[in-house]
N, CA, C and O of each residue as an XYZ file, in Angstrom:
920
protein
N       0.822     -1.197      0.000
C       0.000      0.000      0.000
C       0.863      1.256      0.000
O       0.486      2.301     -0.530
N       1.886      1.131      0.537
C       2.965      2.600      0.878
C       3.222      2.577     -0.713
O       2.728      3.496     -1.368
N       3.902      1.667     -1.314
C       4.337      1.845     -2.537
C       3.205      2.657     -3.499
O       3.127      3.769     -4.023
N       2.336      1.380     -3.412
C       1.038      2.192     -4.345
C       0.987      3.261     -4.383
O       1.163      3.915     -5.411
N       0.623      3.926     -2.793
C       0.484      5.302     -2.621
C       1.457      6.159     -3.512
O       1.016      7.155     -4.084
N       2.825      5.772     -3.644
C       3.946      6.766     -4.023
C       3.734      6.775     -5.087
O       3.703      7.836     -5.709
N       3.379      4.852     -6.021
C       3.102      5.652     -7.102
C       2.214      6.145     -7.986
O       2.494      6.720     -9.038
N       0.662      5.818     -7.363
C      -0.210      6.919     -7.741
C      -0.700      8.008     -7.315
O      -1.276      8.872     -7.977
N      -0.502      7.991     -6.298
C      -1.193      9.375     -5.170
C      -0.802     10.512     -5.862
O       0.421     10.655     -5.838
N      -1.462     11.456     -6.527
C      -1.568     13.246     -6.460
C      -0.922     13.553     -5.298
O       0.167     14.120     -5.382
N      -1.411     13.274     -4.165
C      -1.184     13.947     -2.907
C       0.549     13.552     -2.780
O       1.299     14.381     -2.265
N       1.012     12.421     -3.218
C       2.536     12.693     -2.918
C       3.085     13.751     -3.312
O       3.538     14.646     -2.598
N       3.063     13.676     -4.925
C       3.469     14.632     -5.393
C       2.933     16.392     -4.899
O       3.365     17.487     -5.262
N       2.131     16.115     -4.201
C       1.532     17.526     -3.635
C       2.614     17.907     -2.188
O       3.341     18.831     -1.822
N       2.279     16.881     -1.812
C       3.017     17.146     -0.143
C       5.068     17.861     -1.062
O       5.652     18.942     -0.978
N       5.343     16.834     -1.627
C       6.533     17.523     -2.248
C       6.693     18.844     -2.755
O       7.707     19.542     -2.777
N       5.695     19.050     -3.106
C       5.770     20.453     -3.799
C       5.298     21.478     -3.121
O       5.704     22.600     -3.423
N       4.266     21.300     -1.978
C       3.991     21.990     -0.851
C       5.400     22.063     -0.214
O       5.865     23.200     -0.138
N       6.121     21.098      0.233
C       7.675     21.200      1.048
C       8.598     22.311      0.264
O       8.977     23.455      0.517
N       8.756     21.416     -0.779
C       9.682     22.710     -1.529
C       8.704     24.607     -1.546
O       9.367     25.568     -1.157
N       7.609     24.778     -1.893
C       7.220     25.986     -1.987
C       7.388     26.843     -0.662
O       7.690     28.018     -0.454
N       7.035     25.657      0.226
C       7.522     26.571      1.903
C       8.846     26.873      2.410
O       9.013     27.702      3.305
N       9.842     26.194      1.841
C      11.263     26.073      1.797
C      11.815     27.677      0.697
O      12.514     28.575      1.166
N      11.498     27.669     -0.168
C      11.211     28.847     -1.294
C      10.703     30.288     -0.109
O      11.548     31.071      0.325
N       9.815     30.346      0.100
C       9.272     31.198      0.957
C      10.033     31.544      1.773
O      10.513     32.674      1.683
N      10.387     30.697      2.820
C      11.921     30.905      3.641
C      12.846     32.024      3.227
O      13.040     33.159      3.662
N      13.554     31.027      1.835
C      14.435     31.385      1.044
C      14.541     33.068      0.822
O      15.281     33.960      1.238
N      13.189     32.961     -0.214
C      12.795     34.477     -0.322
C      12.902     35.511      0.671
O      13.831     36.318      0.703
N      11.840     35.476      1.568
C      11.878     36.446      3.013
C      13.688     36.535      3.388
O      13.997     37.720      3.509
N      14.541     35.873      3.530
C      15.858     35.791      3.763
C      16.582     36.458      3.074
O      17.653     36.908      3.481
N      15.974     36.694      1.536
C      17.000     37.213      0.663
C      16.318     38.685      0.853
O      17.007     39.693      1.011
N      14.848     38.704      0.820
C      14.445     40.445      1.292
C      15.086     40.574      2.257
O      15.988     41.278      1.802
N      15.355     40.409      3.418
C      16.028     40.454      4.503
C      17.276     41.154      4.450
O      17.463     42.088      5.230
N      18.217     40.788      3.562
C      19.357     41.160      3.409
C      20.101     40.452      3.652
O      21.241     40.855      3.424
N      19.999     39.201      4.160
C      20.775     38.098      5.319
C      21.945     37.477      4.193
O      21.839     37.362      2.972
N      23.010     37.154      5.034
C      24.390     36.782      4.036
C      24.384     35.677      4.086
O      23.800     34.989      4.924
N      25.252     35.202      2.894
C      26.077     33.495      3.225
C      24.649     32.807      3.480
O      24.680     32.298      4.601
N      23.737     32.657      3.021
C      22.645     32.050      2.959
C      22.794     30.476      2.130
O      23.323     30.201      1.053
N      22.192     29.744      2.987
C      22.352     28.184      2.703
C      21.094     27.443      3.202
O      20.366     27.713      4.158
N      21.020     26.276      2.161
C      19.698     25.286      2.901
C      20.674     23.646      2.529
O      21.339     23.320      1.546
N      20.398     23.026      3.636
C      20.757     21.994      4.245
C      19.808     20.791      3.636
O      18.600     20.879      3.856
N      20.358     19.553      2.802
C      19.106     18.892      2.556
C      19.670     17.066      2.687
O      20.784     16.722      2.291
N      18.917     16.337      3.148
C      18.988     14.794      3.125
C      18.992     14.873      1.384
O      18.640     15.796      0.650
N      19.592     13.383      1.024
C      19.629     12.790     -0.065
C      18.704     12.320     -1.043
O      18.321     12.811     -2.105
N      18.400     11.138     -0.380
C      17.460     10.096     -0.892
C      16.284     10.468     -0.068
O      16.297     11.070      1.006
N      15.072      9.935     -0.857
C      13.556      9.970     -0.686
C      13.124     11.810     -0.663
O      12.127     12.452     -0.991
N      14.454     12.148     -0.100
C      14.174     13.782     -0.227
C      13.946     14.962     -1.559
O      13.041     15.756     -1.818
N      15.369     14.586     -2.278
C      15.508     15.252     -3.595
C      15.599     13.834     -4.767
O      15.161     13.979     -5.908
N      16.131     12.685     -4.373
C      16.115     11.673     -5.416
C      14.649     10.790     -4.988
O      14.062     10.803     -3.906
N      14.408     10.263     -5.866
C      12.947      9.508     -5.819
C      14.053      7.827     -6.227
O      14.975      7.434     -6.941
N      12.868      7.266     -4.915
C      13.676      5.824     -5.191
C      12.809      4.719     -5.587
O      13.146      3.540     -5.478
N      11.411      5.213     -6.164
C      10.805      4.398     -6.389
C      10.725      3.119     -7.097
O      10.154      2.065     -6.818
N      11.515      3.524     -8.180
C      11.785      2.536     -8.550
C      13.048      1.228     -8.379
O      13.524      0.373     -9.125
N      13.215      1.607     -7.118
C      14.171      0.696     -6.302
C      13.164     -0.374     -5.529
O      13.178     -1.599     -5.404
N      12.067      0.948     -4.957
C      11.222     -0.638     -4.449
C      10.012     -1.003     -4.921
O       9.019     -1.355     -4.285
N      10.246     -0.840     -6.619
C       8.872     -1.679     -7.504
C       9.902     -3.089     -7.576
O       9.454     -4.215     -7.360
N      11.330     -2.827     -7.912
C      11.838     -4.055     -7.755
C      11.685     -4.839     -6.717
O      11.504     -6.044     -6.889
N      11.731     -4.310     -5.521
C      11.549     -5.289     -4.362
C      10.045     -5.883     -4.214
O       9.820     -6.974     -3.689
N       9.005     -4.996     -4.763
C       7.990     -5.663     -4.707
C       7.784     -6.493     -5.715
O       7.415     -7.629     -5.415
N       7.944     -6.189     -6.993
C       8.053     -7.367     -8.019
C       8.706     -8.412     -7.661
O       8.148     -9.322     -8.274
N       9.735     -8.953     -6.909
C      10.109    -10.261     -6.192
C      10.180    -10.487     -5.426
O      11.098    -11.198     -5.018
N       8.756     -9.787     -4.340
C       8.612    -10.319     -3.696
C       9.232    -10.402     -2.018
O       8.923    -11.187     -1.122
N       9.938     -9.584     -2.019
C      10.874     -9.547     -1.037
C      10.026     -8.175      0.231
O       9.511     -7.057      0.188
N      10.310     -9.073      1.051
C       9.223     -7.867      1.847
C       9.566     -7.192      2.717
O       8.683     -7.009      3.555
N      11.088     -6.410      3.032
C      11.702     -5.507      3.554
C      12.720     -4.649      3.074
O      13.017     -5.010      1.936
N      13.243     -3.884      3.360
C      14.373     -3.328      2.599
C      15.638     -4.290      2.506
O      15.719     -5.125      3.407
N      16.315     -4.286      1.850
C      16.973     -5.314      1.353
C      18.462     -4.466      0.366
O      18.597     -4.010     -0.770
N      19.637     -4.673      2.002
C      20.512     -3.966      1.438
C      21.482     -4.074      0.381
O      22.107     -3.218     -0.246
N      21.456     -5.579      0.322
C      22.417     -5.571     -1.260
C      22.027     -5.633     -2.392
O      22.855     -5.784     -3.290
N      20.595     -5.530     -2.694
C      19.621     -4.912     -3.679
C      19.916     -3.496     -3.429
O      20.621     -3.171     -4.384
N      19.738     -2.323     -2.548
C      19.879     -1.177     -2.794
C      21.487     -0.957     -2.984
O      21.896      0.048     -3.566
N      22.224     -1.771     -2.555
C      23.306     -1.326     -3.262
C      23.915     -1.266     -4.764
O      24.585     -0.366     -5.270
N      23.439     -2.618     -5.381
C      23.536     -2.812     -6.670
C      22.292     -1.692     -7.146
O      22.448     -1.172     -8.251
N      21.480     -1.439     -6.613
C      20.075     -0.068     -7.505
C      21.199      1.283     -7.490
O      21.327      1.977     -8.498
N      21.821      1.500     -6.485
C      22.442      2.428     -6.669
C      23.311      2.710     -7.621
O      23.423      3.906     -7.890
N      24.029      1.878     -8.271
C      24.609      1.618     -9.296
C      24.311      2.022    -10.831
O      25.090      2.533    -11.635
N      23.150      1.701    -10.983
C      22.102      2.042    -11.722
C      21.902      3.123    -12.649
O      21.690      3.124    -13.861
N      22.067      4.429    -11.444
C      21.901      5.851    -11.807
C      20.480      5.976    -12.239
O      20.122      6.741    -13.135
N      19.668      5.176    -11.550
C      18.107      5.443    -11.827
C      16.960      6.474    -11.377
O      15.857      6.744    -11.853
N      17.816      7.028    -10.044
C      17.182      7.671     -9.251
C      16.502      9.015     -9.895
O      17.171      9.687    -10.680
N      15.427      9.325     -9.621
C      15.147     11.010    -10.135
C      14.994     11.527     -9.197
O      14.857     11.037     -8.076
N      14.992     13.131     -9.668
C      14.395     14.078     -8.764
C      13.094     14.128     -7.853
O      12.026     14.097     -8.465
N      13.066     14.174     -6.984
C      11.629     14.584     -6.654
C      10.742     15.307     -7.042
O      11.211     15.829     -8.053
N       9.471     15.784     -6.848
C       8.464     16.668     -7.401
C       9.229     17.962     -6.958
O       9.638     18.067     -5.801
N       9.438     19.060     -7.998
C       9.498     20.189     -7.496
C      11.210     20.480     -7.070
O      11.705     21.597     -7.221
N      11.760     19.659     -6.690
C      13.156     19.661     -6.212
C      14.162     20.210     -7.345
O      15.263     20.622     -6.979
N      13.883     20.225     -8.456
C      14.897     20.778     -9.311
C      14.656     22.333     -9.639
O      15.669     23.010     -9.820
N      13.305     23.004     -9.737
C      12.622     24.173     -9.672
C      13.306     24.605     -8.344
O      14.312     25.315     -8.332
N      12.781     24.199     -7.386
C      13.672     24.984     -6.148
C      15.740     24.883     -6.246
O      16.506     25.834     -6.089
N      15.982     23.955     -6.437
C      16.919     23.975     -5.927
C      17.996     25.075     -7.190
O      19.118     25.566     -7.062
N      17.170     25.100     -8.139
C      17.871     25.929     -9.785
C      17.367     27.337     -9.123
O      17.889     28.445     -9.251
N      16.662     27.119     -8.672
C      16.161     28.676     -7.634
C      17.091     29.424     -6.552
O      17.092     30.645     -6.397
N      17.791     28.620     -5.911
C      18.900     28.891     -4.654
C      19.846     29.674     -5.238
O      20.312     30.786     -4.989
N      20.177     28.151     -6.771
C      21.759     28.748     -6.922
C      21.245     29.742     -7.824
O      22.147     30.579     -7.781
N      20.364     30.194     -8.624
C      20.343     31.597     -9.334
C      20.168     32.745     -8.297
O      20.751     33.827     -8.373
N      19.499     32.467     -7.548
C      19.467     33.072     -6.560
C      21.159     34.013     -5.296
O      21.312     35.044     -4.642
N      21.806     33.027     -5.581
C      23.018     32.811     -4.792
C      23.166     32.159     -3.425
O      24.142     32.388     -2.711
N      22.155     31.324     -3.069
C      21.809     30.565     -1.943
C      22.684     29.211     -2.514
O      22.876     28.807     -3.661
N      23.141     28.680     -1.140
C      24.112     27.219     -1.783
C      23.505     26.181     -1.296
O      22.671     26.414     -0.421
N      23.616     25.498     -1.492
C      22.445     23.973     -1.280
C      23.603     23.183     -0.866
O      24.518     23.238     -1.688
N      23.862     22.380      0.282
C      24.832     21.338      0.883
C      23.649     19.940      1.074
O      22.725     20.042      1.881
N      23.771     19.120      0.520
C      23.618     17.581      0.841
C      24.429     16.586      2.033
O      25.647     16.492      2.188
N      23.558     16.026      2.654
C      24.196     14.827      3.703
C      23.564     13.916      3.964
O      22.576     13.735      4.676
N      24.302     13.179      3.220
C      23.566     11.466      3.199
C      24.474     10.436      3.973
O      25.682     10.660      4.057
N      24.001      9.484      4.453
C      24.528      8.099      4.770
C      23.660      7.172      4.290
O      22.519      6.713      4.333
N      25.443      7.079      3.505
C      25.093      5.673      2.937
C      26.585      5.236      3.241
O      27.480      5.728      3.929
N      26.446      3.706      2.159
C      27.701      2.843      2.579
C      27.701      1.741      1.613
O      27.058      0.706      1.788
N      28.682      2.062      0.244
C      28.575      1.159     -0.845
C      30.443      1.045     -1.082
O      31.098      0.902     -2.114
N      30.932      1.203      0.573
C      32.486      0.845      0.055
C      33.558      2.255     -0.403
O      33.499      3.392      0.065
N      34.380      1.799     -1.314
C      35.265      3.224     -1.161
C      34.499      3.928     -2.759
O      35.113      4.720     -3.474
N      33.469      3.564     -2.978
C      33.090      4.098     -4.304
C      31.749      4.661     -4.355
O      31.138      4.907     -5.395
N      31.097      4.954     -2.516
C      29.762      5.586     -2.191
C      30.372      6.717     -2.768
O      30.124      6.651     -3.972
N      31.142      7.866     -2.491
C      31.033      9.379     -3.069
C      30.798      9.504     -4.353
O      30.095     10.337     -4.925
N      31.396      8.672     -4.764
C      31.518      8.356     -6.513
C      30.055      7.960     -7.243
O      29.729      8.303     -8.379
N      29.273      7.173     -6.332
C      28.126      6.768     -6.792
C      27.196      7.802     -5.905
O      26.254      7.992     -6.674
N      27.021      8.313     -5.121
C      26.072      9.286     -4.571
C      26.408     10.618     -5.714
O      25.421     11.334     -5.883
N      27.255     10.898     -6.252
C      27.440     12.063     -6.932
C      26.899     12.168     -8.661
O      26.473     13.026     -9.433
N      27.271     10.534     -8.662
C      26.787     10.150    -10.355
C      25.051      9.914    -10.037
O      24.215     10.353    -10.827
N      24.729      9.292     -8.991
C      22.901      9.888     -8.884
C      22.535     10.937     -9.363
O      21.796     11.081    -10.337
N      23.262     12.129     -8.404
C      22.645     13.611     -8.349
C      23.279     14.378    -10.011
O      22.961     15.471    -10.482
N      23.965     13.638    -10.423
C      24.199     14.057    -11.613
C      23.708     14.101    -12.786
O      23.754     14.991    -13.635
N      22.919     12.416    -12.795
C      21.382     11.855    -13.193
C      20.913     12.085    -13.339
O      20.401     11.960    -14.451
N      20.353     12.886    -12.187
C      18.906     13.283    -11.643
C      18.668     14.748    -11.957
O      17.573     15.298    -11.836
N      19.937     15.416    -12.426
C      20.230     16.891    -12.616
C      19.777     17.548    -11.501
O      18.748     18.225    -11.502
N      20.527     17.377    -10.494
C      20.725     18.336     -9.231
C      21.571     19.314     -9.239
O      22.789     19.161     -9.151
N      21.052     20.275     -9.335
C      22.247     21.515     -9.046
C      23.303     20.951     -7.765
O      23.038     19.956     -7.090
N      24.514     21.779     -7.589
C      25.015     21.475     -6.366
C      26.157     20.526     -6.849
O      27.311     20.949     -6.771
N      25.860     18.939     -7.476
C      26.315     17.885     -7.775
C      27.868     17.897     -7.672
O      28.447     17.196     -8.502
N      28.388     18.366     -7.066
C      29.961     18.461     -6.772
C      30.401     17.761     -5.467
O      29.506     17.329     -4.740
N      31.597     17.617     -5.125
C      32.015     17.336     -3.616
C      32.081     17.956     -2.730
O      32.005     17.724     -1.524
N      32.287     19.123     -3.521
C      32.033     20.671     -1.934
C      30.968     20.293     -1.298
O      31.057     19.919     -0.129
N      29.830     20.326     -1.929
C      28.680     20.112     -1.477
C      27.921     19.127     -1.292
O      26.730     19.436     -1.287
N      28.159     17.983     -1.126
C      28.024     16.411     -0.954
C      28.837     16.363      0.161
O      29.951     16.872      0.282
N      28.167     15.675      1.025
C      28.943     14.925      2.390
C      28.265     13.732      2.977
O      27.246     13.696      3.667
N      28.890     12.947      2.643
C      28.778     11.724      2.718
C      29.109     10.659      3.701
O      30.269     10.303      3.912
N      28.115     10.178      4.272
C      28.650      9.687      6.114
C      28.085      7.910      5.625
O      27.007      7.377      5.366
N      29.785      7.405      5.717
C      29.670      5.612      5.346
C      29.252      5.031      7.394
O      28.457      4.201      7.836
N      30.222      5.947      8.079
C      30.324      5.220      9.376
C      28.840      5.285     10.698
O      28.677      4.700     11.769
N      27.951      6.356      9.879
C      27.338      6.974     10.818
C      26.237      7.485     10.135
O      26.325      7.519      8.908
N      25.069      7.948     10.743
C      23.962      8.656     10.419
C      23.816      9.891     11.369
O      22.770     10.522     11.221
N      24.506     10.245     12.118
C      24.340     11.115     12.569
C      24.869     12.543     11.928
O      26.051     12.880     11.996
N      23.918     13.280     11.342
C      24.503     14.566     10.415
C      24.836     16.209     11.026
O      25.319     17.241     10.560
N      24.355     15.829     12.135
C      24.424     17.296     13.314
C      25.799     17.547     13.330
O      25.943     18.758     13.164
N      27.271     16.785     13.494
C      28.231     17.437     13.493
C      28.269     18.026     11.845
O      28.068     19.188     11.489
N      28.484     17.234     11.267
C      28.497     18.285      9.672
C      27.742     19.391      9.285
O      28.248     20.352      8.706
N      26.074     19.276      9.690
C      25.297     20.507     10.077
C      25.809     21.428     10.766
O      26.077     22.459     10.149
N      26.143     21.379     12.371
C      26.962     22.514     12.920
C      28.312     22.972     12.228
O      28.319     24.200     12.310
N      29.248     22.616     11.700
C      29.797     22.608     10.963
C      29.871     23.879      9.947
O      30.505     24.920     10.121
N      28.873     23.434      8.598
C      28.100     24.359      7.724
C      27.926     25.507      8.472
O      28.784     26.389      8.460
N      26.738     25.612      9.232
C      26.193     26.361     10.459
C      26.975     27.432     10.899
O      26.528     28.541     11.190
N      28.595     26.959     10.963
C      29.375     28.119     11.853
C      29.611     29.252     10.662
O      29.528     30.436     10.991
N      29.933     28.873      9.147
C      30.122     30.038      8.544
C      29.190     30.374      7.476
O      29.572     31.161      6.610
N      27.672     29.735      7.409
C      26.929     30.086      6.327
C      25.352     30.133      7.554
O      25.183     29.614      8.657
N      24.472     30.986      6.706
C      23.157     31.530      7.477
C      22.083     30.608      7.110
O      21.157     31.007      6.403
N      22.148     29.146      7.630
C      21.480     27.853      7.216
C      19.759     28.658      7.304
O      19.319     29.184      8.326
N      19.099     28.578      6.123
C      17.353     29.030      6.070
C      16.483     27.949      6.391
O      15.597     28.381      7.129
N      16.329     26.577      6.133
C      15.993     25.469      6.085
C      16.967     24.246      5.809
O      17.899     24.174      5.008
N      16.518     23.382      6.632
C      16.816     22.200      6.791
C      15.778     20.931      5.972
O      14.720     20.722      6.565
N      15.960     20.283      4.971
C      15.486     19.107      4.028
C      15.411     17.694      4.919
O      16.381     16.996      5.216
N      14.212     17.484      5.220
C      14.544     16.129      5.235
C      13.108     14.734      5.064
O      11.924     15.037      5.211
N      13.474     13.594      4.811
C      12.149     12.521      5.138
C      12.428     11.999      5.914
O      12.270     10.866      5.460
N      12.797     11.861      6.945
C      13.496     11.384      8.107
C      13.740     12.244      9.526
O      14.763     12.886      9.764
N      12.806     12.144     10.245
C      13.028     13.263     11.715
C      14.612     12.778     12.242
O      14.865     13.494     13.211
N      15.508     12.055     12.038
C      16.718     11.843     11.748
C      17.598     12.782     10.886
O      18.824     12.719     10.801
N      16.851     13.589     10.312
C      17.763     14.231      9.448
C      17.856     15.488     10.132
O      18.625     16.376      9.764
N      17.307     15.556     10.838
C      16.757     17.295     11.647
C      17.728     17.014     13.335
O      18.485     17.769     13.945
N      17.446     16.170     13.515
C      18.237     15.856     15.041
C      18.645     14.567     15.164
O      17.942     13.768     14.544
N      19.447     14.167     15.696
C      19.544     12.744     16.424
C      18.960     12.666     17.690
O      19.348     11.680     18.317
N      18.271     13.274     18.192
C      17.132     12.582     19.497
C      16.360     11.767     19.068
O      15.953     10.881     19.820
N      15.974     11.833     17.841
C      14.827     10.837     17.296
C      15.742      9.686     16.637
O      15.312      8.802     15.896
N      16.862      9.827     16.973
C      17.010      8.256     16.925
C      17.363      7.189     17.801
O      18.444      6.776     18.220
N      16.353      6.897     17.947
C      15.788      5.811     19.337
C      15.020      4.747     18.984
O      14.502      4.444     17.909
N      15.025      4.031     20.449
C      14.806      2.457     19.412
C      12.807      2.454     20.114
O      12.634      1.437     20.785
N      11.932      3.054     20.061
C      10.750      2.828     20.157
C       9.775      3.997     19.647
O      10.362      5.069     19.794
N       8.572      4.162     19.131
C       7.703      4.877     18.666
C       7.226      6.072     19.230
O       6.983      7.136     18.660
N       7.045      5.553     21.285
C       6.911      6.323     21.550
C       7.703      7.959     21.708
O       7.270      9.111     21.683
N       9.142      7.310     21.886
C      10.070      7.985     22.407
C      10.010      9.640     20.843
O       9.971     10.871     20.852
N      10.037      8.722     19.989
C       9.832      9.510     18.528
C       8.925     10.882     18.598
O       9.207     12.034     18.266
N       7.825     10.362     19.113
C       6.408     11.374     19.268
C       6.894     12.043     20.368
O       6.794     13.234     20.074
N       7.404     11.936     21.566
C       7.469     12.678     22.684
C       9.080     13.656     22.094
O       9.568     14.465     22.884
N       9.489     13.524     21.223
C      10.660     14.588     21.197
C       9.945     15.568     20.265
O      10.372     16.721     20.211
N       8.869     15.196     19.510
C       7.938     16.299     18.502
C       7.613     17.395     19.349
O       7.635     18.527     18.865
N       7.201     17.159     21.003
C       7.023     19.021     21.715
C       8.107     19.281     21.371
O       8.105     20.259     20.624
N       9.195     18.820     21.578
C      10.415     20.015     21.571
C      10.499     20.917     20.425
O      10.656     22.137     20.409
N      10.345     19.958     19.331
C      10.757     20.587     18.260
C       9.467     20.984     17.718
O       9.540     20.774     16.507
N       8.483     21.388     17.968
C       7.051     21.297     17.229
C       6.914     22.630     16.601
O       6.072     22.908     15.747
N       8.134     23.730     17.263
C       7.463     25.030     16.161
C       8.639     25.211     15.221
O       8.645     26.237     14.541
N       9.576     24.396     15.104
C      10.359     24.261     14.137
C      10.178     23.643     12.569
O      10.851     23.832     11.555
N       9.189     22.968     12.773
C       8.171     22.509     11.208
C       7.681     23.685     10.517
O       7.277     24.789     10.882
N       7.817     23.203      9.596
C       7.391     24.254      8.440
C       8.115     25.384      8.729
O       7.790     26.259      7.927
N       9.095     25.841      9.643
C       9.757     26.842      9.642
C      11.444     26.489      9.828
O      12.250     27.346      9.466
N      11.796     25.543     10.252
C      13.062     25.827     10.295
C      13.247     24.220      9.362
O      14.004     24.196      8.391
N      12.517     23.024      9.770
C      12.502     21.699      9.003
C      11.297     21.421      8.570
O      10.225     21.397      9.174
N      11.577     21.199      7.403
C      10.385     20.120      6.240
C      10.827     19.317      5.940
O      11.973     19.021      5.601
N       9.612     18.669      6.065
C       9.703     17.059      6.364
C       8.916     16.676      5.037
O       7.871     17.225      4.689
N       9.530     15.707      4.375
C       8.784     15.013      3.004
C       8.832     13.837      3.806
O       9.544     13.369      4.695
N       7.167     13.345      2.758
C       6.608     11.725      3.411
C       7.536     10.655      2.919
O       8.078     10.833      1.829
N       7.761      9.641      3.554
C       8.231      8.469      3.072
C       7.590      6.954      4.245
O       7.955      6.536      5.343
N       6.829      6.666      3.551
C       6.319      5.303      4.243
C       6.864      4.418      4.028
O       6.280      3.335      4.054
N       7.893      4.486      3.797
C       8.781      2.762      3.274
C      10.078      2.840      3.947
O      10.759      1.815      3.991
N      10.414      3.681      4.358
C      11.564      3.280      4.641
C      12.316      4.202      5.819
O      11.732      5.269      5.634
N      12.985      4.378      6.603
C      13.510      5.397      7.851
C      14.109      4.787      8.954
O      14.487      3.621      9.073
N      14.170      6.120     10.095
C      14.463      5.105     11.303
C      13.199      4.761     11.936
O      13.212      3.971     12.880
N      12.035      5.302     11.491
C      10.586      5.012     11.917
C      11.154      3.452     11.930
O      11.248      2.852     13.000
N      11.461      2.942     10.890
C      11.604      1.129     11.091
C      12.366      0.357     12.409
O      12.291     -0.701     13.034
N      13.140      1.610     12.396
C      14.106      0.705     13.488
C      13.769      1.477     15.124
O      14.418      1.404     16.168
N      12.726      2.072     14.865
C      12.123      2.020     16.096
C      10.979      0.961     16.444
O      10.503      0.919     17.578
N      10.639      0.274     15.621
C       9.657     -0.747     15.627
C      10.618     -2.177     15.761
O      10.401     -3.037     16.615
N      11.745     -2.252     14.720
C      12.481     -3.515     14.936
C      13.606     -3.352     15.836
O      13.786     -4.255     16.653
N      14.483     -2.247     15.830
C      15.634     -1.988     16.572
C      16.751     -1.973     15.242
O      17.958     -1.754     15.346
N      16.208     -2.184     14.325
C      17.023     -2.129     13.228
C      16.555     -1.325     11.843
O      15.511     -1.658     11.283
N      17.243     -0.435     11.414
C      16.777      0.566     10.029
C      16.544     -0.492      8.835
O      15.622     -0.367      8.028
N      17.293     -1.337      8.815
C      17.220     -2.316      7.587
C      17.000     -3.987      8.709
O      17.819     -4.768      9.191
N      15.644     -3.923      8.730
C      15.545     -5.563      9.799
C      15.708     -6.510      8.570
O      15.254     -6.146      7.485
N      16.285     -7.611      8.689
C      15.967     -8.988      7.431
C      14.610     -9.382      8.228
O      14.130     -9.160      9.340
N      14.205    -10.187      6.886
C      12.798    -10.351      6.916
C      12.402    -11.428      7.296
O      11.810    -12.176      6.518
N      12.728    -11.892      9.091
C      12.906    -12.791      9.537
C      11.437    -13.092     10.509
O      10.914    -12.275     11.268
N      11.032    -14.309     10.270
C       9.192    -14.606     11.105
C       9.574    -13.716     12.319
O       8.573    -13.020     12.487
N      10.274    -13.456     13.027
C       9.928    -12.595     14.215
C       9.703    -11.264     13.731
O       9.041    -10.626     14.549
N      10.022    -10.570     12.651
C      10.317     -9.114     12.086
C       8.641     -9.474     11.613
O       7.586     -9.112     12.136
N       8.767     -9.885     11.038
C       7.725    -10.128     10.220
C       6.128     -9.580     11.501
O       5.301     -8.673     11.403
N       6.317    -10.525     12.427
C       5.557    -10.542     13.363
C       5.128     -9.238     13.926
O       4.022     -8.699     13.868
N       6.507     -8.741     14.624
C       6.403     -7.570     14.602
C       6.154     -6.475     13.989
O       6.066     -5.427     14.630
N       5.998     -6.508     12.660
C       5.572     -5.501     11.395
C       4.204     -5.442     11.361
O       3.635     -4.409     11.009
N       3.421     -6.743     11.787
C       1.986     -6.995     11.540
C       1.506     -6.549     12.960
O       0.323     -6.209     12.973
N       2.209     -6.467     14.249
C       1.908     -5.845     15.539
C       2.077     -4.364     15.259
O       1.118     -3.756     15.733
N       2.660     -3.828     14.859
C       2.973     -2.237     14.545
C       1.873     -1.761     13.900
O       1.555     -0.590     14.104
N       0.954     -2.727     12.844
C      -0.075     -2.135     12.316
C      -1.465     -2.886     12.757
O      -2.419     -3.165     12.031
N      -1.252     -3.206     14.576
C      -2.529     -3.698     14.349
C      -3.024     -4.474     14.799
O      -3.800     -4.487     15.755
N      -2.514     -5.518     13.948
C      -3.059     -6.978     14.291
C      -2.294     -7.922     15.129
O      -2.748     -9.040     15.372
């Protein structure tokens, strides 16, 4: 059903283009402003690249979790596209003079930079260089590279599908814990982080299994069908 949704739903493509237009808005007011060294901060995948068709493959055989040495060989590929709206905004920054920095984790060996860059190159992402690509094989945690950025550019928004991409408090191993860090951050939506949907895939998972990528083992399994329910 998540899949379906992505790939017929209007409303995906809406929520995307709602994210980017409020991100734009930001942007704008910032540049009336006068404000310098202006920058927006964005996750990778599900954010600006669309991976859908990474998991029509997994559903075409059948395979019923994420499944990492399938996404490693998809990566390979150079299949990925843009998201709705993500190339309009982001051709917007740099005409603009706003710089767009990417931070992803991933982990495909000594040839992830090489293949995270030939995606966004694909996909025609502005940015698509190494300055602006940072790439975390050991870790998901992006707050030191964020603060980082942070100390000499005037970050407007933060990109992400993943409340992981905005903080590491939310990465914790249960559901509840997830929802109870949302007061903290609750007037920071739509104003400082946008959040694009992704039902397939996050640390949402590995707060349910204890693992971001669980194998699709009768206890996982079990637990997937308790998470929704039954």
């Amino acid at each position: 059903m998540a899949l379906a949704w992505k790939q017929t739903a209007a409303e995906y493509d809406a929520l995307y283009m709602q994210g980017f237009n409020v991100a734009r808005m930001h942007v704008d007011r910032a540049l009336r402003d006068g404000r310098k060294r202006l920058a927006v901060i964005s996750d990778l995948d599900d954010t600006v690249l669309d991976t859908r068709d990474y998991w029509r493959g997994i559903v075409a055989d059948g395979v019923p979790l994420f499944d990492d040495a399938r996404w490693d060989t998809w990566v390979a590929t150079n299949r990925a596209t843009a998201t709705p709206g993500a190339i309009e905004f982001f051709t917007f920054c740099r005409d603009a003079g706003v710089e767009v920095f990417y931070i992803t984790n991933r982990d495909q060996g000594e040839k992830t930079l090489e293949l995270a860059l030939g995606n966004m190159v694909a996909a025609g992402l502005p940015f698509a260089d190494a300055e602006h690509l940072t790439v975390l094989r050991e870790t998901s945690d992006k707050e030191p590279r964020q603060r980082q950025l942070a100390q000499s550019r005037d970050v407007v928004v933060y990109l992400g599908d993943n409340l992981n991409d905005f903080s590491r408090a939310y990465y914790v191993t249960d559901p509840a814990s997830r929802r109870a860090r949302l007061a903290v951050d609750r007037e920071a939506f739509g104003r400082k982080f946008i959040l694009f949907p992704n039902p397939t895939d996050g640390h949402w998972v590995r707060a349910i299994f204890g693992d971001s990528e669980p194998p699709p083992t009768p206890e996982n399994l079990s637990k997937l069908h308790q998470a929704a329910g039954r």
